[in-house]
C-alpha positions in Angstrom: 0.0 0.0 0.0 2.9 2.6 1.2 4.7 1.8 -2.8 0.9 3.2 -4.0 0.8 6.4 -2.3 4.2 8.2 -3.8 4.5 10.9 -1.9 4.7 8.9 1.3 6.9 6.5 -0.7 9.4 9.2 -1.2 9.6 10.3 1.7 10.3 6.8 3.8 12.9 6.7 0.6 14.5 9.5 1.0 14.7 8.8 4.8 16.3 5.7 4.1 18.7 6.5 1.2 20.4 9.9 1.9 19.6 10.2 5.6 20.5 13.7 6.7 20.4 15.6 3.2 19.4 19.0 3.2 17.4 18.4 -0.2 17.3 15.8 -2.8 16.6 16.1 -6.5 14.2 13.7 -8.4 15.4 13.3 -11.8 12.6 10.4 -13.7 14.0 9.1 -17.5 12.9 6.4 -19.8 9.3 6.1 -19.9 8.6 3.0 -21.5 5.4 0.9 -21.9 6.3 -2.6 -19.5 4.0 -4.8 -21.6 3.0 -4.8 -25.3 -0.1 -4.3 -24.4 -1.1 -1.0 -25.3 -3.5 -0.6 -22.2 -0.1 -2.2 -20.3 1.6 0.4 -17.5 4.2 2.3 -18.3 7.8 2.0 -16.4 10.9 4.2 -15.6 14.2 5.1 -13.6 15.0 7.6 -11.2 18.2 8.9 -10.0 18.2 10.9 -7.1 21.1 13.8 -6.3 20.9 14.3 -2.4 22.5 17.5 -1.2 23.8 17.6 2.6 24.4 20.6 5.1 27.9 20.5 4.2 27.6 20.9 0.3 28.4 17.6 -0.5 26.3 15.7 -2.7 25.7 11.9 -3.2 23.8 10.7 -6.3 21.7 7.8 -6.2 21.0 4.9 -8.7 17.5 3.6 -9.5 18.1 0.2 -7.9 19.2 1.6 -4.6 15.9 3.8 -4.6 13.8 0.7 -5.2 15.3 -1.6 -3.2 15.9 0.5 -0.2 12.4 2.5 -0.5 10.9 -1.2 -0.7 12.7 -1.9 3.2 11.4 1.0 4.2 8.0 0.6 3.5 8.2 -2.9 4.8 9.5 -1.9 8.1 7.3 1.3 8.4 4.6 -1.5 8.1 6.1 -3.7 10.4 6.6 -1.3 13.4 2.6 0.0 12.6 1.5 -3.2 12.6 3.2 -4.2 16.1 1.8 -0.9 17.6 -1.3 -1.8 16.4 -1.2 -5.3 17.8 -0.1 -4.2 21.2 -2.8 -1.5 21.1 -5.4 -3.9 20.6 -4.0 -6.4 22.9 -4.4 -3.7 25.8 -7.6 -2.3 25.0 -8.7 -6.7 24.7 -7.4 -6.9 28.2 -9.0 -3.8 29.4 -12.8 -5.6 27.9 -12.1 -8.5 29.3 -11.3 -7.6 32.6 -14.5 -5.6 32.9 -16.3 -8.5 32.1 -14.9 -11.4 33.5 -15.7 -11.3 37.4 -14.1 -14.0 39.1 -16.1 -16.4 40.9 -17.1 -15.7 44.8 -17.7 -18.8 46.9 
């Protein structure tokens, strides 16, 4: 779901591959159709220039942007998921505390 929404995407992405940077440049090339279907999606590359505090700059393939924006959505997922888990664990505990009574003799 997080790889759908781009904006959120690039962000984790960014996060992950230039942590730190000041500002990083999105520069998209080769557009091309990924099927020969002509209703088929279309694909592309990216190459990212991250600029950091100090000037420098690092540029950034297209397979370190896609496999490193794919960990990050995965473990962005993950961590949600566990706080989700716990959440409803507590709020399960907190029901059926109220209505479990134990038994007076």
């Amino acid at each position: 779901m997080i790889v759908g929404i781009p904006p959120l995407f690039d962000k984790l992405t960014g996060w992950a591959v230039c942590p730190g940077a000041v500002s990083i440049a999105q520069d998209e090339y080769n557009f091309e159709p990924t099927t020969s279907s002509p209703s088929g999606g279309t694909g592309h590359q990216e190459e990212w220039t991250c600029t950091f505090e100090d000037g420098t700059q690092k540029v950034v393939p297209n397979e370190e942007i896609a496999f490193k924006g794919l960990g990050a959505s995965v473990a962005a997922m993950g961590i949600l998921g566990g706080i989700l888990t716990i959440l409803g664990m507590i709020v399960a505990a907190i029901i059926g505390g109220r209505l479990v009574k134990p038994k007076t003799v």
